[in-house]
ZAMARGU-4260 file (C-alpha; in steps of 0.2 Angstrom, whole numbers, plus 5000, padded with zeros to 4 digits):
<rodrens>
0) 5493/5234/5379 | 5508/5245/5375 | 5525/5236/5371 | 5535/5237/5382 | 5553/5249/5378
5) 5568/5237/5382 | 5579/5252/5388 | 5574/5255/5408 | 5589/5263/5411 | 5582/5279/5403
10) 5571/5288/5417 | 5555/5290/5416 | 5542/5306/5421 | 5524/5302/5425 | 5518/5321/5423
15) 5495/5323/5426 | 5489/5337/5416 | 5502/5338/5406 | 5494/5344/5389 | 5495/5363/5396
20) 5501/5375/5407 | 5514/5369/5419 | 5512/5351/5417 | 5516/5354/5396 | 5531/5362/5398
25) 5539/5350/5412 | 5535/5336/5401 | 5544/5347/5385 | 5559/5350/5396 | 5561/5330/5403
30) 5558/5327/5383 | 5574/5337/5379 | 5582/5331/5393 | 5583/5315/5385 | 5568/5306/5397
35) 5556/5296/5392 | 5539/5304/5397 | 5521/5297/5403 | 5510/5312/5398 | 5492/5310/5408
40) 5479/5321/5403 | 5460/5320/5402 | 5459/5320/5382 | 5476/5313/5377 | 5473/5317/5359
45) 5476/5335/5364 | 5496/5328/5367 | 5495/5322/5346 | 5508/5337/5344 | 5518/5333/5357
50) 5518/5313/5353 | 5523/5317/5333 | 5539/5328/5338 | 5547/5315/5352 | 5540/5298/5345
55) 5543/5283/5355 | 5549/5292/5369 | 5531/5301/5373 | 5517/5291/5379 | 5501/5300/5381
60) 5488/5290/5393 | 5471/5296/5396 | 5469/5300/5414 | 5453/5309/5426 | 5466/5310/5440
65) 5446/5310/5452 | 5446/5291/5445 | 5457/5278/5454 | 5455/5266/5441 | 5461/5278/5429
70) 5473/5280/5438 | 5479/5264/5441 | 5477/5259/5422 | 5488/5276/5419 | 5503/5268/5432
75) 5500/5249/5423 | 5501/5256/5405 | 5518/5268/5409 | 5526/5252/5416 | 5521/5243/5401
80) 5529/5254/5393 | 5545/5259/5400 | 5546/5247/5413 | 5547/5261/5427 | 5544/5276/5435
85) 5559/5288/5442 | 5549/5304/5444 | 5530/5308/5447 | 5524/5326/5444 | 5505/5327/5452
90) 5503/5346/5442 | 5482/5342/5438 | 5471/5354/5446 | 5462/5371/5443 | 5458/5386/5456
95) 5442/5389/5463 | 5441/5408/5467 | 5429/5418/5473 | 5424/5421/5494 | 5417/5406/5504
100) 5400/5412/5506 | 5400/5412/5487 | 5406/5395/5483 | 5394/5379/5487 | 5398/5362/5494
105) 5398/5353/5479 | 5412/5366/5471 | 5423/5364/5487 | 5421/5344/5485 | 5425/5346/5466
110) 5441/5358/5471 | 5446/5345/5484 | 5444/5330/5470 | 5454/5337/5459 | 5470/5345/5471
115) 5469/5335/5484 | 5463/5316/5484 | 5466/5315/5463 | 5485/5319/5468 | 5483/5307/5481
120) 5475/5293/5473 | 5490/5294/5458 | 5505/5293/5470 | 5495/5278/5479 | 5494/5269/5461
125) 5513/5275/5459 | 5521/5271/5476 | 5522/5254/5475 | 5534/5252/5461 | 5543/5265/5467
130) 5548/5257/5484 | 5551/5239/5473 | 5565/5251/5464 | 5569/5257/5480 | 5569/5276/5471
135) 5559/5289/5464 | 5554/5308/5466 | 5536/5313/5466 | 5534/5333/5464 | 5516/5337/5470
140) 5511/5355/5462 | 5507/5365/5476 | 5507/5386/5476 | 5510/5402/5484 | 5493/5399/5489
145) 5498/5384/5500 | 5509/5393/5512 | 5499/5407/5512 | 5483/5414/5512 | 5472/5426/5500
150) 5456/5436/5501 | 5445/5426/5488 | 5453/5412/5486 | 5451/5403/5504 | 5443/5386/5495
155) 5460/5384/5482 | 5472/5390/5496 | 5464/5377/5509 | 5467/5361/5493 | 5486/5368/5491
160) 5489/5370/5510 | 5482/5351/5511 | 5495/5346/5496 | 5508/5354/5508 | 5505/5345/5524
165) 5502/5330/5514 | 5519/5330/5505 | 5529/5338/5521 | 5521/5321/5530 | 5525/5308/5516
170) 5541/5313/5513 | 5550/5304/5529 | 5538/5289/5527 | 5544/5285/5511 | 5563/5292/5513
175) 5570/5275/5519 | 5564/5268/5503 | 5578/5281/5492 | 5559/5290/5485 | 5560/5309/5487
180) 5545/5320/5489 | 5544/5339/5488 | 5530/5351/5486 | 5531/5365/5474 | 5524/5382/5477
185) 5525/5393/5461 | 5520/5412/5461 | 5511/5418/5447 | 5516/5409/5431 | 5512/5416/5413
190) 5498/5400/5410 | 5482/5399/5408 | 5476/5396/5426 | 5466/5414/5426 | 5456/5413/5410
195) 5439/5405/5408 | 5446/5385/5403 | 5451/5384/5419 | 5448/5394/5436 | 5430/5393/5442
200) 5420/5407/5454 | 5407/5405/5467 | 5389/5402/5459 | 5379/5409/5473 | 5382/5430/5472
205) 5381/5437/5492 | 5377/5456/5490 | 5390/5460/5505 | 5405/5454/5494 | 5398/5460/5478
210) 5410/5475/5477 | 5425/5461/5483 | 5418/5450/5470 | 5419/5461/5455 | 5435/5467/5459
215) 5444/5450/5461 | 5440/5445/5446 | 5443/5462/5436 | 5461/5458/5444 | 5461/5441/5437
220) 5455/5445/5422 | 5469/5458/5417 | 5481/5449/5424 | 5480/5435/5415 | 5491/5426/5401
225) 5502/5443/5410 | 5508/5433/5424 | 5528/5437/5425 | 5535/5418/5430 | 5540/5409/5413
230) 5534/5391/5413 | 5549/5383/5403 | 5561/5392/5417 | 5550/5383/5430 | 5552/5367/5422
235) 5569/5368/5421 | 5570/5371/5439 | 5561/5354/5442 | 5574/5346/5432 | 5588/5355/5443
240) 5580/5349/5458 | 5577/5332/5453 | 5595/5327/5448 | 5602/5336/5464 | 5604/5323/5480
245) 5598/5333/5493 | 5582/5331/5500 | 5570/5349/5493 | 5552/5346/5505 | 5549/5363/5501
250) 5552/5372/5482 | 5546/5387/5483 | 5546/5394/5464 | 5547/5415/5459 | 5552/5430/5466
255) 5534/5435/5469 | 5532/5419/5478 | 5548/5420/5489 | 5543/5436/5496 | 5523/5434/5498
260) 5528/5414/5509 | 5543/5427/5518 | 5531/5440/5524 | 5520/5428/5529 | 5532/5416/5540
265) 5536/5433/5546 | 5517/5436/5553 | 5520/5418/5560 | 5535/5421/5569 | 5525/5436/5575
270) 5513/5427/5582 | 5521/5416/5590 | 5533/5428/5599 | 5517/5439/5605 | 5509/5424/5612
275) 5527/5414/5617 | 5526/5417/5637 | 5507/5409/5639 | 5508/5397/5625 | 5522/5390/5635
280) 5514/5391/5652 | 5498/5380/5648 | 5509/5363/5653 | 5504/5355/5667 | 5513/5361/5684
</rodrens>
């Protein structure tokens, strides 16, 4: 086992997938903040780079965030190492694209895995030495996709709408124990997320969406690695938001995002306003 780092007044980030994309560069930016990182990836050799430039400071664990054990074993190594835990970053997960009919049950349990109950099973292994510190942050990776919905993506958009209610409901649990929870909702960000290592299409082609189909991914396609939101700038949002006191539920992350989750809280408002005079009279007399 790892020794354990005699400093615990340093904080330290737990960050899952954090070899690339997102997760890489909020685990570079709480590196240069001066934090000690827990970098949790699949292969954890693919962190060597990122190890040899921070030293001591960087621990790269091996982590299948679908694995509870892993993910236990992740926690018990970090704390070995560094005697804490100050902020958790549940950032693994991919995008399953493509229309329902497309996509079979097995992907959807894959997609639900991975976003959903992987994140959950690392806070559960990361909660408990939180509320023993009586603080922490835990930032669950979300999207603009979990405030809203999109043609083609209903399976991804259903896993980020579950992280949302998840972490909106966690938070005032663990609030009296000083731990802070808030879900983030990037727009498009310039990662890889679109390009063959990551996203995954439906299998099983429907001749009715076959036209929706092949659009969608043209459009994914061309817009990849092109994706306007600049990951470093995200991280160092994170960073803001973690050092600030008050209590951010709800980070919603890019212009694009901002306006997409505003047009559609309008639609709500909308519907609830055209439906307000019944919806209220349906209480018993």
């Amino acid at each position: 086992m790892s020794t354990h780092l005699q400093d615990t007044s340093t904080p330290t980030w737990f960050v899952t997938g954090a070899n690339r994309g997102l997760g890489a560069a909020i685990a570079r930016a709480a590196l240069q903040a001066g934090f000690n990182v827990v970098a949790a990836a699949r292969h954890p050799d693919s962190l060597a780079a990122l190890a040899n430039e921070h030293g001591e400071r960087l621990h790269a664990v091996a982590l299948d965030v679908t694995s509870p054990e892993q993910a236990r074993q992740a926690v018990d190594e970090a704390l070995a190492r560094f005697g804490r835990i100050d902020v958790l970053v549940n950032n693994a997960g991919y995008g399953q694209l493509g229309p329902f009919e497309e996509i079979d049950g097995a992907a959807i349990r894959a997609q639900f895995d991975t976003n959903v109950f992987g994140l959950m099973e690392v806070t559960r292994a990361v909660l408990p030495t939180m509320r023993a510190q009586r603080a922490g942050h835990i930032f669950n990776m979300s999207s603009v996709g979990g405030l809203a919905g999109f043609a083609g993506a209903s399976v991804y958009c259903a896993s980020k709408f579950a992280v949302q209610g998840f972490s909106a409901s966690l938070a005032p649990e663990v609030a009296p124990f000083g731990i802070r929870v808030t879900s983030v909702s990037p727009g498009f960000f310039r990662t890889d997320f679109l390009d063959n290592r990551s996203v995954r299409y439906g299998e099983h082609a429907v001749s009715d969406y076959a036209d929706a189909s092949s659009a969608l991914r043209a459009q994914y396609d061309g817009y990849s690695h092109q994706q306007a939101g600049d990951p470093d700038k995200l991280a160092a949002l994170l960073l803001a938001v973690a050092a600030d006191p008050r209590p951010t539920v709800h980070a919603v992350v890019g212009a694009d995002a901002m306006e997409i989750i505003g047009q559609e809280l309008a639609r709500v408002q909308g519907d609830i306003a055209a439906w307000a005079e019944r919806s209220a009279a349906t209480a018993h007399a």
